[in-house]
C-alpha positions as CSV (number, residue, x, y, z in Angstrom):
1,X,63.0,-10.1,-10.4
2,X,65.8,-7.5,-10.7
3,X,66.0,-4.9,-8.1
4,X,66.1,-2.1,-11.6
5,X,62.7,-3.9,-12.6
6,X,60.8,-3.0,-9.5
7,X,61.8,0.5,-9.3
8,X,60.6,0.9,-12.6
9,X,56.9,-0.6,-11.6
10,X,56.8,1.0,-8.7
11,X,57.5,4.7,-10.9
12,X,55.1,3.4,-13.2
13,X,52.0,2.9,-10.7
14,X,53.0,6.5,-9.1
15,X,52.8,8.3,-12.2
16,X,49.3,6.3,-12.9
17,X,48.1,7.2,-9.3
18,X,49.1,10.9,-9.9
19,X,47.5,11.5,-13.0
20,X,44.1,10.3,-11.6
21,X,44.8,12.7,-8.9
22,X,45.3,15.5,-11.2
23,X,42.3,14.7,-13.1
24,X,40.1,14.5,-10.2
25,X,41.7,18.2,-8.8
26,X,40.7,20.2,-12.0
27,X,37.2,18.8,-12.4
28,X,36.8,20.1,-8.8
29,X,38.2,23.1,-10.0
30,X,36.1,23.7,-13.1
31,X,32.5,25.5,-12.0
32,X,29.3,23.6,-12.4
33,X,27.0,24.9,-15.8
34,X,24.0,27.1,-14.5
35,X,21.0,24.9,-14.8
36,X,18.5,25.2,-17.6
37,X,15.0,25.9,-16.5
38,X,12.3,24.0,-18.7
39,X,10.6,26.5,-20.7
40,X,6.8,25.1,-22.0
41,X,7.3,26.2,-26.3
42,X,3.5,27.8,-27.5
43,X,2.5,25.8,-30.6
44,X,1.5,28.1,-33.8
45,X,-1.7,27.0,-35.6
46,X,-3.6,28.3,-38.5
47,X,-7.0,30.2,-38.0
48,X,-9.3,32.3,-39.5
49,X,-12.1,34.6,-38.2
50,X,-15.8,32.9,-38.5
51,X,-17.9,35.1,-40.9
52,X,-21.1,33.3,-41.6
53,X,-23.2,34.2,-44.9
54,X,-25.2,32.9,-47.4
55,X,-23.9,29.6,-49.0
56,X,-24.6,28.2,-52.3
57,X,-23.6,24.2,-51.3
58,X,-23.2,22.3,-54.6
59,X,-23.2,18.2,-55.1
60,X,-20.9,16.7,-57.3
61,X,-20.6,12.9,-58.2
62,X,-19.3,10.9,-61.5
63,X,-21.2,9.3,-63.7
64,X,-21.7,7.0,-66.8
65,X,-23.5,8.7,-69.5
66,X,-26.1,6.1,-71.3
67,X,-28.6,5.7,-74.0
68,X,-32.1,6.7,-72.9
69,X,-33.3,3.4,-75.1
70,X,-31.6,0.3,-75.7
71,X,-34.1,-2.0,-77.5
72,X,-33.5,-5.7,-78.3
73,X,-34.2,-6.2,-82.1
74,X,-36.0,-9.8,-82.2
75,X,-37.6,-12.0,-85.0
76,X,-41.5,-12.5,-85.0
77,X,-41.4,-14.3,-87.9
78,X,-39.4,-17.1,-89.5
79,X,-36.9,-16.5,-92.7
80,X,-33.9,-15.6,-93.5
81,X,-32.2,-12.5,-92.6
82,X,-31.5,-10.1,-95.6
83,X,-30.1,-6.6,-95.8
84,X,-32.0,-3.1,-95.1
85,X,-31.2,0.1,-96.2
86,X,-28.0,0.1,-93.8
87,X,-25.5,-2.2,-93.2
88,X,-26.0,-4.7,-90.9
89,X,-23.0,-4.1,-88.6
90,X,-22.0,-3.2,-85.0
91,X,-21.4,0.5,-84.6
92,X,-23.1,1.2,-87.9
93,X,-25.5,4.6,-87.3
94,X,-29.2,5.1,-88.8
95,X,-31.6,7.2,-89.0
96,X,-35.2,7.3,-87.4
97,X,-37.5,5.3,-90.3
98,X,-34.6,3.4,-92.5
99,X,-34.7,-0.4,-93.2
100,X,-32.6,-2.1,-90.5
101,X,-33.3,-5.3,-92.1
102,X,-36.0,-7.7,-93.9
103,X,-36.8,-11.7,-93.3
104,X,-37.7,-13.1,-96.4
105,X,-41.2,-12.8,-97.3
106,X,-42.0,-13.4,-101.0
107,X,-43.9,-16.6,-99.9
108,X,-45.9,-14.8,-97.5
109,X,-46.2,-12.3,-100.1
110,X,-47.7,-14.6,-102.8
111,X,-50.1,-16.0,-100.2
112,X,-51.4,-12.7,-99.2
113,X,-51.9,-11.4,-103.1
114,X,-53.9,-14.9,-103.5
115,X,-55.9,-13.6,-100.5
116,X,-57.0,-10.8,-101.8
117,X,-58.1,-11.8,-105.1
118,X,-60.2,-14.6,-103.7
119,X,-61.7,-11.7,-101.5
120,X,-62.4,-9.5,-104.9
121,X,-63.9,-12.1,-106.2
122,X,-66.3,-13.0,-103.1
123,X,-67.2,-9.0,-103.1
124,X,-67.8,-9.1,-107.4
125,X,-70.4,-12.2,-106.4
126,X,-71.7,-10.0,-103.5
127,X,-72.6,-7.1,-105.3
128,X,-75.6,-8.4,-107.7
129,X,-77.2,-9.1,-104.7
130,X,-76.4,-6.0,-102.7
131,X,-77.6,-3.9,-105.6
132,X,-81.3,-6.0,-105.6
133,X,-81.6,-6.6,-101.7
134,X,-80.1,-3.5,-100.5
135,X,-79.8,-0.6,-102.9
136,X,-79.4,2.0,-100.6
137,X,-75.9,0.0,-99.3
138,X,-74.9,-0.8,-103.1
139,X,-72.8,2.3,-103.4
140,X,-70.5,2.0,-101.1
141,X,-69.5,-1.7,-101.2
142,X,-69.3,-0.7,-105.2
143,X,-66.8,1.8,-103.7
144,X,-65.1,-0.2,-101.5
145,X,-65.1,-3.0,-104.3
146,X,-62.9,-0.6,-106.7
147,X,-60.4,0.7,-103.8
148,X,-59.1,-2.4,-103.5
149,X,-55.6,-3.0,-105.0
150,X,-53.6,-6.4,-104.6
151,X,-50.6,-5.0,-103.8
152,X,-52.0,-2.0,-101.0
153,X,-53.4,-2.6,-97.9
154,X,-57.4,-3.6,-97.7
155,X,-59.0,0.1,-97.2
156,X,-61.6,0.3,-94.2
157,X,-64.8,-1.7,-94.6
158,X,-67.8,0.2,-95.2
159,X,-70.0,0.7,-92.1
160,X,-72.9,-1.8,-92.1
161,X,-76.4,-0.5,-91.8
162,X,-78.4,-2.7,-89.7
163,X,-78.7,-6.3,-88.5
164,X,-80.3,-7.6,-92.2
165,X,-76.9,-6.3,-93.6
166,X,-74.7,-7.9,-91.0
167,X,-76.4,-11.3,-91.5
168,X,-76.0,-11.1,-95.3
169,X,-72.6,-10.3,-95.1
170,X,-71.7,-13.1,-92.7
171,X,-73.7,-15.3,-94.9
172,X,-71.4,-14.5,-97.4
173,X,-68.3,-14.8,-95.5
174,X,-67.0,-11.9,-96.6
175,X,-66.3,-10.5,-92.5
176,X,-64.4,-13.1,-91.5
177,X,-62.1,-13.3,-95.3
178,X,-61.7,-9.7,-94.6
179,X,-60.1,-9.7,-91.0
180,X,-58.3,-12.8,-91.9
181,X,-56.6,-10.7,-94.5
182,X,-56.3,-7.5,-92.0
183,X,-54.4,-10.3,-89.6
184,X,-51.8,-11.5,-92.9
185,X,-51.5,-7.8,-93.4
186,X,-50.2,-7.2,-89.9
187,X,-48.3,-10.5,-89.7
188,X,-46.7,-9.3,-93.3
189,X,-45.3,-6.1,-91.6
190,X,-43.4,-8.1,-89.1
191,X,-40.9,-9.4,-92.6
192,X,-39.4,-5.3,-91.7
193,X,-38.0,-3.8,-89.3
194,X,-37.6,-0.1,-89.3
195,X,-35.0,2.1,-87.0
196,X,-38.2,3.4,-84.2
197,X,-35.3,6.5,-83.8
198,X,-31.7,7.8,-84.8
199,X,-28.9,5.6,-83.5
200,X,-26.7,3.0,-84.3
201,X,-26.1,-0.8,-83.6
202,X,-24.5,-1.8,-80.1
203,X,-24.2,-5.9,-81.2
204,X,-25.5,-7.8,-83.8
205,X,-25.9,-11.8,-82.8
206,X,-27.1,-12.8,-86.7
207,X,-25.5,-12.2,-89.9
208,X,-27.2,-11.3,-93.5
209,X,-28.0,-14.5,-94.5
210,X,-28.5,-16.6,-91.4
211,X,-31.8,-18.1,-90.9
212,X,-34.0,-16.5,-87.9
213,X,-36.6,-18.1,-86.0
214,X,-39.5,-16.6,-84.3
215,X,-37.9,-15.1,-80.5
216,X,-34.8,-15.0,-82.2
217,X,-32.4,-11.8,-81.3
218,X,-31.2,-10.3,-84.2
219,X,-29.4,-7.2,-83.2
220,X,-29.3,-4.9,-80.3
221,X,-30.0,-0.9,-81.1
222,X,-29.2,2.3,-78.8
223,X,-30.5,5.8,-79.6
224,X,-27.4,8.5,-79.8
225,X,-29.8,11.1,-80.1
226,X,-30.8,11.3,-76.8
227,X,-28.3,10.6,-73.7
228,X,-28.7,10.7,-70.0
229,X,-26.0,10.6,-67.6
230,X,-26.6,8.1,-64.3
231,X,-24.5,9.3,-61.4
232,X,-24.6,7.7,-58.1
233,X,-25.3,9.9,-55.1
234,X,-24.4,9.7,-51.5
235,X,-27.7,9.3,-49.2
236,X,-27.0,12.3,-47.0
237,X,-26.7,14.7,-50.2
238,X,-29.6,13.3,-52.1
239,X,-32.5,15.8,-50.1
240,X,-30.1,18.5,-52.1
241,X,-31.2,17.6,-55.8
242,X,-34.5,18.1,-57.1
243,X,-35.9,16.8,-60.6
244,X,-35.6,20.1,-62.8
245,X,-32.7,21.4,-61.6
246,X,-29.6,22.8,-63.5
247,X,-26.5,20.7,-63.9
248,X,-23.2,21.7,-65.3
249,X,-21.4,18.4,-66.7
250,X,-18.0,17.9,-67.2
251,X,-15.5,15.7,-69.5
252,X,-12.9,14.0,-66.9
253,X,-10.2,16.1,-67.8
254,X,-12.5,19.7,-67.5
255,X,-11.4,20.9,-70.9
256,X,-15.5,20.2,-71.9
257,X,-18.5,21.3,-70.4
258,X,-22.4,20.7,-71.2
259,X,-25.8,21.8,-69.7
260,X,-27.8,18.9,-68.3
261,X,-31.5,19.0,-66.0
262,X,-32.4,16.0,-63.8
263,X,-34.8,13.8,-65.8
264,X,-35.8,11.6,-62.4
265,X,-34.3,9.9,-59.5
266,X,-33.8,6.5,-57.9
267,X,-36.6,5.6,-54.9
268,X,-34.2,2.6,-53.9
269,X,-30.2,2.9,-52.5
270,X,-28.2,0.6,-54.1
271,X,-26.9,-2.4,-51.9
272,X,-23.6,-2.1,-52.9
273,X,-22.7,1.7,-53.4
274,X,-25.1,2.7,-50.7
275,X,-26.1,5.6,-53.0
276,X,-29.0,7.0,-55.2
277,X,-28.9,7.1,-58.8
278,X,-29.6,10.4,-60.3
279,X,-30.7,10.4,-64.1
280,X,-29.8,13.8,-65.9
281,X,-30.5,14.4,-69.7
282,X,-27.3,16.0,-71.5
283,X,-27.5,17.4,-75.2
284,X,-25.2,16.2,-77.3
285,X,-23.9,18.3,-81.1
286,X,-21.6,18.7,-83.7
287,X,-18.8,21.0,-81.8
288,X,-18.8,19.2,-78.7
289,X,-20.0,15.8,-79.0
290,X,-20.9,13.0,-76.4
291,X,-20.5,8.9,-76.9
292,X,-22.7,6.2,-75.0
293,X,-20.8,4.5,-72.2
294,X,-18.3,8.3,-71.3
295,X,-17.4,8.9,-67.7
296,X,-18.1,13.0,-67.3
297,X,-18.7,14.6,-63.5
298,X,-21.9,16.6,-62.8
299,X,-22.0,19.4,-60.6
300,X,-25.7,19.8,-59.2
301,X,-26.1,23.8,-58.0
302,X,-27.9,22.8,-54.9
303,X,-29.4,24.9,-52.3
304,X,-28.8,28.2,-50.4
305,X,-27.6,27.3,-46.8
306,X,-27.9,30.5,-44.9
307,X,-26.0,32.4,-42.3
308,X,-23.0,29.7,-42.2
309,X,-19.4,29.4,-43.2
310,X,-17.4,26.5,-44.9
311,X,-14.2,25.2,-43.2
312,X,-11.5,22.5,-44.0
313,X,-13.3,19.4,-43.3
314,X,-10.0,17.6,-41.7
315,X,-10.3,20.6,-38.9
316,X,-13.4,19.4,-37.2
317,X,-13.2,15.8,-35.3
318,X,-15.5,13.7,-33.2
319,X,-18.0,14.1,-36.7
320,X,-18.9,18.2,-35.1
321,X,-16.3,19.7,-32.9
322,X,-13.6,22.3,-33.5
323,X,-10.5,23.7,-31.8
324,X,-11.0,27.5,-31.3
325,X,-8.6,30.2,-30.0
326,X,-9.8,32.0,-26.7
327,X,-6.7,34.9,-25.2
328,X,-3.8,32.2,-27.1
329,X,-5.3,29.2,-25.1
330,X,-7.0,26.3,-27.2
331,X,-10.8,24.9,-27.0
332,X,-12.8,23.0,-27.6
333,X,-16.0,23.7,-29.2
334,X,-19.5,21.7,-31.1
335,X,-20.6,22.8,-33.8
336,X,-23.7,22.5,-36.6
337,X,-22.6,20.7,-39.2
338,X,-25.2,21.4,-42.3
339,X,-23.6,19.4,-45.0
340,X,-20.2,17.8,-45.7
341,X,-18.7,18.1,-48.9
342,X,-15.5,16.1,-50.7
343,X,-13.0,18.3,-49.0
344,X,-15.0,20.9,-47.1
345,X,-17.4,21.4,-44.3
346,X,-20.5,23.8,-44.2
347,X,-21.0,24.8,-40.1
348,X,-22.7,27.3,-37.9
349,X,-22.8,27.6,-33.9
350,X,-19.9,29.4,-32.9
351,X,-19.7,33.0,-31.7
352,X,-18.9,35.2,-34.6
353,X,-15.4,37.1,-35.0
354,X,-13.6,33.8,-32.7
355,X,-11.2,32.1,-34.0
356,X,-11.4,28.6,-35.4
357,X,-8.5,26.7,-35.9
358,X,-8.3,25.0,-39.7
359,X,-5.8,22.6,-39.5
360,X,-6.1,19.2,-37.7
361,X,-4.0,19.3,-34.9
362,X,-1.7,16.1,-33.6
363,X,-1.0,15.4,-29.9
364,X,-2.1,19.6,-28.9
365,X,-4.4,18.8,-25.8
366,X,-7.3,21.4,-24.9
367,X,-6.6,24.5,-23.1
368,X,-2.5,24.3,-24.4
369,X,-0.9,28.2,-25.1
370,X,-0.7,28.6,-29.0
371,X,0.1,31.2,-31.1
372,X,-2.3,32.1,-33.8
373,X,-1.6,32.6,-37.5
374,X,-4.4,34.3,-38.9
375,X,-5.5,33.2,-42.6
376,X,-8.2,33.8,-44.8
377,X,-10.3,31.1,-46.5
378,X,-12.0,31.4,-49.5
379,X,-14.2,29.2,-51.2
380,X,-17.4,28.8,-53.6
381,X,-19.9,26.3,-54.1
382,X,-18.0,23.7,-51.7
383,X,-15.3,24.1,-53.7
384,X,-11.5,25.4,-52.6
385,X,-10.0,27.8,-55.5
């Protein structure tokens, strides 16, 4: 190593040396910042004044709206299945008293016409004797003979007089001919089946034309003239409703609106929901019509809660306690909670004109300084507008 080379380190680690030195002189130099003292920041939350007063609490739940009768449309007899006055088609409408459909019945027909001119015939042989043995009677089996026509209905039998009468009559076998035909007449009717009200067909499991057997199911029939909306209701707001009362109904979307009563409710909650059905009985018309198997929400008016005031439901925790405002410290308060709605809460226990926080408050501990902003809540029926 060169004698010019370790002058030039030895400058080198001087220079080095003194710069560190330098450094370390000005930072003594420079005057240390004031320090900061921590200052505890007084958190702003929303409140309003507590006013109580009368409160109209209303119940509102979703339902399905339904037929009030859905009747299975089954064969008594055996035949095959031939048109009615309407067509024998799902979704096809009727009205109360048409011809839904017939089983064919022209043998049964035949065999009930014989009937009833073997039983003219037994009454024509009667009535020599009637006339000799029992002339007072004579008339009105005469009658009775002459109202008979094969192709109506056997009119009512003539009342008999006494025991001598009866006993002839049997004798005769004109009792038992005549209920046996009163039975075909009944068993005829079964061949047609009339609409028992105005609807329409929901399913139809046999064609015109197939062959039916007695127990058979033909069709299935709902009425449309006469809907009910089922809505399921929470337990707790259930002691609110009461068969008869007013219900305002509404299509999903609001734009609709119809007038319903409460027809009945459910004695049993529903494993699965854990709510009560309510049954409520909506009119249905031209301008504003309703369709079986429609979602719509009913608003029940429910009762008048007095002297208490209706709150966000997210501000009260532990199921009834509330943050209030006391001189811009925060506590904690219980209240009486008289019904909880969807969004809202219906309370009274507090001191009136204290503040009650409405907002839920995150990580604020009791008896922290806040700042309050004062708001005013309005709502109706449970309802914020």
């Amino acid at each position: 190593m060169t004698r010019n080379r370790i002058i030039i380190i030895i400058a080198v680690i001087i220079m080095i040396g003194g710069a560190f030195a330098l450094m370390e002189f000005f930072a003594m130099q420079k005057e240390a910042p004031p320090e900061q003292k921590h200052k505890d920041k007084a958190r702003a939350v929303r409140v309003t004044e507590v006013e109580y007063r009368d409160i109209i609490s209303t119940v509102e739940a979703t339902g399905r709206l339904g037929s009030q009768h859905y009747v299975d449309l089954i064969a008594e007899v055996q035949g095959m299945v031939l048109p009615g006055e309407v067509s024998l088609k799902k979704g096809e409408n009727f009205r109360e008293g048409e011809l839904l459909f017939r089983i064919f019945h022209e043998e049964i027909q035949y065999t009930l016409k014989a009937s009833k001119s073997r039983f003219l015939n037994l009454i024509a042989n009667a009535l020599p004797d009637l006339k000799i043995d029992y002339p007072e009677s004579f008339p009105k089996w005469k009658n009775f003979f002459e109202e008979i026509e094969i192709d109506e209905p056997l009119p009512p039998m003539p009342e008999i007089a006494d025991e001598q009468e009866k006993t002839f009559l049997a004798s005769r076998n004109i009792l038992n001919d005549y209920y046996s035909i009163k039975s075909s007449e009944v068993r005829f009717e079964k061949y047609f089946v009339y609409a028992p009200f105005k609807g329409s067909f929901s399913n139809v499991m046999m064609e015109v034309g197939s062959v039916a057997n007695p127990g058979s199911r033909v069709a299935s029939i709902i009425r449309t003239d006469k809907l009910e909306l089922e809505v399921p209701v929470e337990v707790d707001d259930v002691h609110w409703i009461e068969v008869g009362d007013a219900v305002d109904v509404y299509s999903e979307d609001g734009k609709n609106k119809w007038k319903g009563n409460v027809v009945r409710e459910s004695d049993f909650v529903d494993p699965a929901t854990q709510s009560v059905s309510v049954f409520i009985t909506v009119q249905s018309s031209k301008e504003n019509p309703l369709f079986e198997g429609q979602y719509l929400k009913a608003v029940f008016k429910g009762k008048k809660i007095p002297e208490a005031m209706e709150i966000p439901r997210r501000a009260v925790f532990n199921s009834n306690e509330v943050f209030i405002v006391k001189d811009s410290i925060l506590l904690k308060e219980q209240v009486k909670v008289h019904k909880v709605n969807q969004n809202t809460l219906i309370f009274s226990g507090l001191e009136k004109g204290v503040d009650v926080v409405i907002e839920p408050l995150v990580n604020v501990p009791e008896k922290a300084k806040v700042i309050s902003i004062a708001e005013k809540l309005n709502y109706e029926s449970g309802r914020e507008d």
